[in-house]
SEVEXZA-667015 format. One line per 3 residues: number of its first residue (from 1); their letters; for each residue x negated, y negated, z of C-alpha. Coordinates in Angstrom, 2 decimals. Layout:
N
NUM	a	X,Y,Z ~ ...
// end
This chain:
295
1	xxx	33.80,25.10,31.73 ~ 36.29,22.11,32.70 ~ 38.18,20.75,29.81
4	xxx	39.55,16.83,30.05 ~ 41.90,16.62,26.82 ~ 39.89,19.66,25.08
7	xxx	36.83,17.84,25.70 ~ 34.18,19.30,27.93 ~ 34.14,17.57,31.76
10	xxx	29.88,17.17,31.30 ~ 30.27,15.65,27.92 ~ 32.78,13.48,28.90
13	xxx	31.17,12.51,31.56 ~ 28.02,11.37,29.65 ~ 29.90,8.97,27.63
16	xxx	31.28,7.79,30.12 ~ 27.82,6.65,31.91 ~ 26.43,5.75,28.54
19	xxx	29.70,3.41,28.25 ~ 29.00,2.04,32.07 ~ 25.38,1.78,31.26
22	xxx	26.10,-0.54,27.93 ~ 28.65,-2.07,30.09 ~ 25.74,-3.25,32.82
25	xxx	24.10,-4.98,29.70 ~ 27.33,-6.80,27.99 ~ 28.21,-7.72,31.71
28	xxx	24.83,-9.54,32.38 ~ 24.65,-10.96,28.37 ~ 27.92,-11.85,28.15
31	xxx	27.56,-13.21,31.85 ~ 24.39,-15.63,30.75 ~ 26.55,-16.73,27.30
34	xxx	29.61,-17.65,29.86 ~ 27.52,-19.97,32.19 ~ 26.06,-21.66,28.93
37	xxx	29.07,-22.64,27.59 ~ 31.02,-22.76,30.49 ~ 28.80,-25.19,32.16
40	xxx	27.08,-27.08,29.24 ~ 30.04,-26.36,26.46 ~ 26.80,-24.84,24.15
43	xxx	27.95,-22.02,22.02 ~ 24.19,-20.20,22.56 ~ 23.35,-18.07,19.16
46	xxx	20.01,-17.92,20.57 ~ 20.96,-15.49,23.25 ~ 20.03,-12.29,21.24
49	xxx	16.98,-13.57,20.73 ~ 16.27,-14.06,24.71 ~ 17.44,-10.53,25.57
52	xxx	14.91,-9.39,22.77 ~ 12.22,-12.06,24.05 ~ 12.94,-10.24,27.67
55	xxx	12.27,-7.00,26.07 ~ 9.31,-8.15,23.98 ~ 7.46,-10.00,26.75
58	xxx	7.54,-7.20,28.70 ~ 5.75,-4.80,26.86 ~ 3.45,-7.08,25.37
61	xxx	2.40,-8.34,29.08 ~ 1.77,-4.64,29.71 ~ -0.38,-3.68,26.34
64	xxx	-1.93,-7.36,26.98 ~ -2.56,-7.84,30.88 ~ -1.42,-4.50,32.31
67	xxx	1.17,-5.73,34.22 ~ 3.66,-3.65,35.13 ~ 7.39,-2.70,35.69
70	xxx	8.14,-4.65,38.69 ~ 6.19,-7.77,37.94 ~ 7.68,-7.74,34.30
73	xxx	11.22,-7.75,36.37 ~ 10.59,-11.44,37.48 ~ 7.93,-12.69,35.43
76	xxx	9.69,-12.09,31.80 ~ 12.59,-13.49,32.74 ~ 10.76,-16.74,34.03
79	xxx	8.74,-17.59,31.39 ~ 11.90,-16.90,29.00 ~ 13.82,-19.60,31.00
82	xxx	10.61,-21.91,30.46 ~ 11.56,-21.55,26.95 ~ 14.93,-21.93,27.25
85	xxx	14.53,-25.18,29.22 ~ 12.01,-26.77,26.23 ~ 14.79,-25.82,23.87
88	xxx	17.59,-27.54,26.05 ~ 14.80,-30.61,26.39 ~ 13.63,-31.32,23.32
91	xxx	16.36,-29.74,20.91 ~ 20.14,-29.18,22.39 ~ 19.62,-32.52,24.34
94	xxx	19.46,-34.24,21.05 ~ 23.16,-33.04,19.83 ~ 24.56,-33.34,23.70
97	xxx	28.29,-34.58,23.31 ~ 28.58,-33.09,19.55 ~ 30.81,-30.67,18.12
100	xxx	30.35,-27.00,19.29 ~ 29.46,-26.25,15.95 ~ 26.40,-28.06,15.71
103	xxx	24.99,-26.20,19.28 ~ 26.18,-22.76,17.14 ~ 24.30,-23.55,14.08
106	xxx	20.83,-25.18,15.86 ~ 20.50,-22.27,18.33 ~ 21.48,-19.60,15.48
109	xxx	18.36,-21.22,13.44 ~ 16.08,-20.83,16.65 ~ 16.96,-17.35,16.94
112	xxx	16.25,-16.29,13.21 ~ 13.21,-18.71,13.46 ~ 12.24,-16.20,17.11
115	xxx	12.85,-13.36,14.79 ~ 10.86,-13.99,11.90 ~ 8.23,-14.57,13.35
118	xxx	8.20,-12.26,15.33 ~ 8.67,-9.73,13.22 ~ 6.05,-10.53,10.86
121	xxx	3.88,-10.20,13.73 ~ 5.07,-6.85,15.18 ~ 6.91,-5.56,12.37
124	xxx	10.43,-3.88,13.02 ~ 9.11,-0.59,13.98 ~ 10.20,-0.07,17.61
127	xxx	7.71,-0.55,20.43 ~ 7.97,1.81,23.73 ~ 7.95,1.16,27.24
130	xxx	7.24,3.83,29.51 ~ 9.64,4.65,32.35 ~ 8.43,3.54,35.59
133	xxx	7.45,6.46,37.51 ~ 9.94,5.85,40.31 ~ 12.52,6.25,37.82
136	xxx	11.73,9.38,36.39 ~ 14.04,11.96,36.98 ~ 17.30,12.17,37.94
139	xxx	19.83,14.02,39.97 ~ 22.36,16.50,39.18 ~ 25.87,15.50,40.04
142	xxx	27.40,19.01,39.20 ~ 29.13,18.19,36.95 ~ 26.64,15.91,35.08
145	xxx	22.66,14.44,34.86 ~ 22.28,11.17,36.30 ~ 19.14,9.91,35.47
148	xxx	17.30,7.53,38.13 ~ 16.69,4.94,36.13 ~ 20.31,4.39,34.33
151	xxx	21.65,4.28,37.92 ~ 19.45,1.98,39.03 ~ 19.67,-0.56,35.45
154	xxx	23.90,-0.07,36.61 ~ 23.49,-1.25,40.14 ~ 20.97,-4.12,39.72
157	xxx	22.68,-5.26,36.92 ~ 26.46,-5.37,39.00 ~ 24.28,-7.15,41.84
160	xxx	22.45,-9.61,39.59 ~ 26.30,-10.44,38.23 ~ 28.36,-10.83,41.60
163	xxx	24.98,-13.01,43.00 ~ 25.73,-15.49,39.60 ~ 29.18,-15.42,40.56
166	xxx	29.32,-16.41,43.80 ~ 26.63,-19.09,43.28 ~ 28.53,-20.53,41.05
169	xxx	31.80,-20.23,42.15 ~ 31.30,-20.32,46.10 ~ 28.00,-22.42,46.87
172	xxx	27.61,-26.05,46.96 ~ 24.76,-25.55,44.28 ~ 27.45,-23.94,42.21
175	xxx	29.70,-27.27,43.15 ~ 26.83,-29.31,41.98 ~ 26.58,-27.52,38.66
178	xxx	30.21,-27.76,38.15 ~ 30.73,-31.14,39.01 ~ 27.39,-32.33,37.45
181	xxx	28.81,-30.88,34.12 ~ 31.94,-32.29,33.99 ~ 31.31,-36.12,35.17
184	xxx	27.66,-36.59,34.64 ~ 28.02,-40.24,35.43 ~ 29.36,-39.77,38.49
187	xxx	26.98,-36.76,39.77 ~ 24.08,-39.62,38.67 ~ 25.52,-42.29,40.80
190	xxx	25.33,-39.64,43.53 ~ 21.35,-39.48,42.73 ~ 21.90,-36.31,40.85
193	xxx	19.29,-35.97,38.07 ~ 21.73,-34.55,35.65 ~ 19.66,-33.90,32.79
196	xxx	17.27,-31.92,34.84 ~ 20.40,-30.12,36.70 ~ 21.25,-28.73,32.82
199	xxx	17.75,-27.98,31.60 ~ 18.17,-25.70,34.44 ~ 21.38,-24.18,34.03
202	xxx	20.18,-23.54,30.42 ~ 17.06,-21.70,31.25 ~ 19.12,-19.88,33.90
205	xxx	21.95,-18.82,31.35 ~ 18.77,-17.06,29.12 ~ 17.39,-15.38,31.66
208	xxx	19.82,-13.30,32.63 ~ 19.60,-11.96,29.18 ~ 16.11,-11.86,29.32
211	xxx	16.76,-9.78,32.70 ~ 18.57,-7.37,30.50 ~ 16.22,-7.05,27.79
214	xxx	13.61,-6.29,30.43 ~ 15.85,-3.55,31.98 ~ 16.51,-2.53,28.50
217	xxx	12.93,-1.97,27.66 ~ 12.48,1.49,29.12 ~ 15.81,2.77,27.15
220	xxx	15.86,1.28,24.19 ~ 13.72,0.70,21.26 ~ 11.75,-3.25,21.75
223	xxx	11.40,-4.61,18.70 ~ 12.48,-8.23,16.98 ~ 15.42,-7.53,15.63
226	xxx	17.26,-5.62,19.06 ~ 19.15,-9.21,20.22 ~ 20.96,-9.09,16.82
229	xxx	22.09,-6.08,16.57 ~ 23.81,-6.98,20.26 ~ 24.75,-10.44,19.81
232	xxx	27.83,-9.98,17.93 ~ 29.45,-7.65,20.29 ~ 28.74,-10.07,23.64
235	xxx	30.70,-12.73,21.66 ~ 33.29,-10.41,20.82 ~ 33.38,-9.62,25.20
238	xxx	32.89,-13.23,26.22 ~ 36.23,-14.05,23.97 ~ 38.07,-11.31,25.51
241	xxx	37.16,-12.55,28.58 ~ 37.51,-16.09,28.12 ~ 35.36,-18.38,26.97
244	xxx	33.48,-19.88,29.98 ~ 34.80,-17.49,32.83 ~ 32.14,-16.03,34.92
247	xxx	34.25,-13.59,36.43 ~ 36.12,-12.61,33.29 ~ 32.53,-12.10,31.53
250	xxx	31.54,-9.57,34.04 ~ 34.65,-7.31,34.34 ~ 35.24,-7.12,30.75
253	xxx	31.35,-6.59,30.21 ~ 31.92,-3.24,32.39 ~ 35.52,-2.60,30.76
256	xxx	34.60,-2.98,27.23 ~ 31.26,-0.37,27.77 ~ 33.84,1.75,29.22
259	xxx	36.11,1.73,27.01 ~ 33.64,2.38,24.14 ~ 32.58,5.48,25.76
262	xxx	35.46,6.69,25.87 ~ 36.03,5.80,21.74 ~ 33.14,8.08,21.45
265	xxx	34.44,11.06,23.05 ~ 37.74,11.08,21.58 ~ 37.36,9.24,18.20
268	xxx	33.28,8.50,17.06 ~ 34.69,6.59,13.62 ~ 36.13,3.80,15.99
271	xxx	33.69,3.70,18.58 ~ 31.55,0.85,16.63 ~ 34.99,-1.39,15.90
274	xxx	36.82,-0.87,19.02 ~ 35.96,-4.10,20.84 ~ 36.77,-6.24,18.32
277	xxx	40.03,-4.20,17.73 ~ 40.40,-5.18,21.56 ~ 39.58,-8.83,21.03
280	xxx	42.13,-9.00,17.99 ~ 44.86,-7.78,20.26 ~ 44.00,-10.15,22.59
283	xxx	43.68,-13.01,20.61 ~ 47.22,-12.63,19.11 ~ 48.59,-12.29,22.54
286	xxx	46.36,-14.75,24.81 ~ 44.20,-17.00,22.75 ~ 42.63,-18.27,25.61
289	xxx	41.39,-14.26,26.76 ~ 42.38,-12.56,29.51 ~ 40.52,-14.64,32.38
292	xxx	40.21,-18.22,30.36 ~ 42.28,-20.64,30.86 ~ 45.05,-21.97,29.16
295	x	44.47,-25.65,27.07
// end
């Protein structure tokens, strides 16, 4: 049997594509909580609560109307971003300008407001959502198991992110955005509608996670209290990042899942502390994280 470091090549190995895997999802989370506050300077604590509303609405809109895998992909995620735009309308508009604290306290009450009711409607027992069948199965690499359906969650996820990138970053919608953001007046005299551009950047920022609680639903366990157990450790990658870098969110999404594989294999005790061990370190050395930008 090959040995890396005493530790066997196969198990090794399945860290390691648990650790990508993770990755995918902090890449597309921490991706959506980057645009928000990038864009629209909102510190979103209602973004755990979209990835589990992804999740959720998926398997309820199978048990409910029988609609399945593929429709779930793009319907979830839209009528997540419907809510996301009547929070922006009728609840963030009202503190627009304000302190970032007051954006991190009304969209942590919305999320534990999601939750609880929620859960006293489902309970926290987990739901399940059955593989799709063209997912089922997997290949053998040799030297490991790749199932179908982690593959394909890693390479729609690492699409989804370099498509947000460069329509951000390299479109003139993505120009709009940017510019809209940071001199609404002038945007407006342009016969921008402003307020309608961020009620849409909103709603876009929370479904990407809602994308990734839909992915998720297959692998994980759906229930209402799944976006907080994941919420904390996006922030913590966002930070390392860089507060409002799109790029940054999505490399250190995928290095961060990595590199808690990896903590697995060698030393389990860390593996739950090792990001914000990262984000410490990089605090202390670049405040601003590794991608941001200095003030």
């Amino acid at each position: 049997m090959s040995m890396i470091f005493d530790v066997p090549l196969a198990v090794l190995s399945g860290q390691l594509l648990i650790g990508v895997i993770n990755g995918a999802f902090y890449a597309l989370l921490s991706l959506g909580l980057a645009v928000i506050f990038g864009l629209l300077k909102i510190i979103n604590f209602a973004h755990g609560a979209m990835y589990m509303l992804g999740a959720m609405a998926t398997v309820i809109l199978f048990d409910v109307l029988g609609v399945n895998y593929w429709v779930a992909l793009l319907l979830a995620p839209l009528l997540v971003g419907v809510v996301g735009v009547i929070i922006e309308y009728f609840l963030l508009r009202r503190i627009a300008g304000q302190d970032h604290i007051y954006s991190l306290l009304l969209t942590f009450g919305i999320a534990l407001l999601i939750q609880g009711v929620l859960t006293n409607i489902y309970g926290v027992s987990g739901m399940r959502y059955s593989m799709p069948d063209l997912f089922k199965g997997g290949m053998n690499l040799g030297f490991m198991f790749l199932p179908y359906y982690r593959a394909w969650v890693i390479v729609i996820a690492l699409l989804v992110c370099f498509g947000t990138w460069f329509m951000i970053e390299k479109t003139k919608l993505g120009a709009y955005l940017r510019a809209g953001t940071e001199d609404a007046q002038l945007m407006q005299g342009f016969g921008i509608n402003v307020p309608l551009l961020v009620s849409l950047t909103y709603g876009f920022g929370v479904m990407l996670a809602a994308f990734a609680g839909v992915l998720a639903a297959p692998i994980y366990s759906v229930t209402p209290v799944m976006g907080s157990h994941i919420l904390i450790t996006v922030f913590a990658v966002v930070v390392i990042g860089g507060m409002g870098s799109i790029g940054g969110a999505i490399i250190t999404g995928i290095l961060m899942g990595v590199i808690e594989g990896l903590t697995k294999t060698f030393y389990p005790p860390a593996s739950s502390a090792v990001i914000f061990l990262v984000m410490v370190v990089v605090l202390m050395f670049r405040p601003a994280g590794l991608f941001g930008k200095e003030a």
